[in-house]
C-alpha positions as CSV (number, residue, x, y, z in Angstrom):
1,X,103.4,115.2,104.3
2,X,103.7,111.5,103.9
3,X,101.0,109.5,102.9
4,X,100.1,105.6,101.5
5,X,99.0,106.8,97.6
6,X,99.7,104.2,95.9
7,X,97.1,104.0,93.5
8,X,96.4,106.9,90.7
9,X,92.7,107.3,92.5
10,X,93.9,107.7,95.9
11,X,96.4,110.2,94.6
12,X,94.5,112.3,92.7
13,X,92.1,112.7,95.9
14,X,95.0,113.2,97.9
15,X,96.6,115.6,95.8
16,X,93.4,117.5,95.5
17,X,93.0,117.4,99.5
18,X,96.5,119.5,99.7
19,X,95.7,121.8,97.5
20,X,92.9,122.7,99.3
21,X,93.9,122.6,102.6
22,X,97.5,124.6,101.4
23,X,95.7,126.9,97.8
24,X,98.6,128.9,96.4
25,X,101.5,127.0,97.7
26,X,103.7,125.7,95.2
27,X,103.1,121.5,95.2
28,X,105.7,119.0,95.1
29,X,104.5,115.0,94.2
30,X,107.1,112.9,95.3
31,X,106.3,109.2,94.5
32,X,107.8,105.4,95.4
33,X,105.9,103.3,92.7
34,X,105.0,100.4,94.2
35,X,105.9,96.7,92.1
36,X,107.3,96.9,88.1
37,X,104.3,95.0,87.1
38,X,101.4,97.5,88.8
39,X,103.7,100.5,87.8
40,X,103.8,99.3,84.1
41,X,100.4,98.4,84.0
42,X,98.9,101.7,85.3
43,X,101.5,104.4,83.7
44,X,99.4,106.4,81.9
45,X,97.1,106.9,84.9
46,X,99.8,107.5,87.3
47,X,101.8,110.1,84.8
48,X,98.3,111.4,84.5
49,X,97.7,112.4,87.8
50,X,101.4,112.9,88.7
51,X,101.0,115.2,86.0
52,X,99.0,118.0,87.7
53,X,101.6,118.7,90.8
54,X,103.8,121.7,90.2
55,X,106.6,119.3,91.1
56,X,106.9,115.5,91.2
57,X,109.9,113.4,91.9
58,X,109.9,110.0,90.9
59,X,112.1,107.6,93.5
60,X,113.1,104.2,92.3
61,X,110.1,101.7,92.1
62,X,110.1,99.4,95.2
63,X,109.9,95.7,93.6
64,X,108.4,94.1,96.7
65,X,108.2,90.4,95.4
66,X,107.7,91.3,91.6
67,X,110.0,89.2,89.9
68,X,110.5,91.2,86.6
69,X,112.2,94.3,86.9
70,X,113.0,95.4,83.4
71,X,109.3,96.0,82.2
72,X,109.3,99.9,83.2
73,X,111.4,102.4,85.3
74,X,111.2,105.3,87.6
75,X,112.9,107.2,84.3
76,X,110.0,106.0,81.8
77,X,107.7,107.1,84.5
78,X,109.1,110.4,85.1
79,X,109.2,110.6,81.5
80,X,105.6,110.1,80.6
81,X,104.9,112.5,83.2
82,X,106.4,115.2,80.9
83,X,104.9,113.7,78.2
84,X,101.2,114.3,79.9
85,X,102.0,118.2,80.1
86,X,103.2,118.6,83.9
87,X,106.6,120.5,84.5
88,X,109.5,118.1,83.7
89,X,109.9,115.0,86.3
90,X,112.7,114.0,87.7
91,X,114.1,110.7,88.8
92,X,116.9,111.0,91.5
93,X,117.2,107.3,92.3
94,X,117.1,105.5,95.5
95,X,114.9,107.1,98.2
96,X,117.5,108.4,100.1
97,X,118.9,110.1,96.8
98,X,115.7,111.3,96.3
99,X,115.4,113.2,99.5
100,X,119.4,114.4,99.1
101,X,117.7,115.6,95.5
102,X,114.7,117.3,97.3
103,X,116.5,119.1,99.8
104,X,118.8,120.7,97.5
105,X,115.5,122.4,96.0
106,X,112.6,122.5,98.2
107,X,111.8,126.3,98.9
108,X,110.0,127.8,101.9
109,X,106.3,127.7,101.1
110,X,106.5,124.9,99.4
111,X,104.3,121.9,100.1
112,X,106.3,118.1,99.4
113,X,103.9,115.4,99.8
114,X,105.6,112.1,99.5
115,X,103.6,109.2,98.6
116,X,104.1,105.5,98.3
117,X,103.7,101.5,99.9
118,X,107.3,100.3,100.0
119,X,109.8,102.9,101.9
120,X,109.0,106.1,100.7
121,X,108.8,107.0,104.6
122,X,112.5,107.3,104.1
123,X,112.1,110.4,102.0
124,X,109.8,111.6,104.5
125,X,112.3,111.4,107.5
126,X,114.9,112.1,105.9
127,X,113.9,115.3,104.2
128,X,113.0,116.4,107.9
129,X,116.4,116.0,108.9
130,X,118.1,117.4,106.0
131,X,116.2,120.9,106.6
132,X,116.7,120.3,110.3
133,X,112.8,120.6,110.8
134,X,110.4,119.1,113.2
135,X,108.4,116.0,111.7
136,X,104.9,117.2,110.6
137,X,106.3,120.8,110.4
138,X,104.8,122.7,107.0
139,X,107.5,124.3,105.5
């Protein structure tokens, strides 16, 4: 599933909206951050609610136009996510390392839902091809 979360509201909902439409199914939150500066401001609430997948991958943060890129990271992200109780994050990288890092671990029955605003479609497709399933296919 690929969707626009990019906010710590919209992904709660939208995390909350795949659990119900797939209950019992292991969940995988795999996130872009969008900007350093949004990312850095809004850590807490994104580790929060990154917090309550069974899974979540961090990617690198897409800078867009944000001129300072050493005020946070994926890592410190990935990190506070940990802190906030969830199972241990992981940050693979670049989104296509991210989806190379997915692939290796994604099981049948799980549920990856990939969210972001810069290219974190690139997970998306790619994790398709990688598993050699049709786009939109649940696995």
């Amino acid at each position: 599933l690929d969707d626009y979360g990019h906010h710590p509201t919209a992904i709660a909902a939208t995390l909350a909206a795949v659990r119900e439409r797939y209950p019992g199914r292991p969940v995988w939150a795999v996130y872009e951050p969008l900007t350093f500066h949004r990312t850095a401001e809004m850590l807490d609430a994104f580790a929060s609610v990154l917090a309550t997948a069974d899974r979540t991958v961090i990617a690198d943060i897409w800078a867009g136009r944000d001129p300072d890129t050493t005020i946070t990271s994926a890592e410190a992200l990935a990190s506070a996510v940990s802190a906030h109780g969830g199972p241990p994050a992981t940050a693979p990288g670049s989104v296509e390392r991210t989806a190379d890092h997915l692939a290796g671990r994604v099981r049948t029955g799980d549920v990856v839902l990939v969210m972001g605003g810069g290219r974190s479609y690139v997970i998306a497709e790619r994790l398709v091809a990688l598993l050699g399933e049709p786009s939109g296919t649940a696995r």
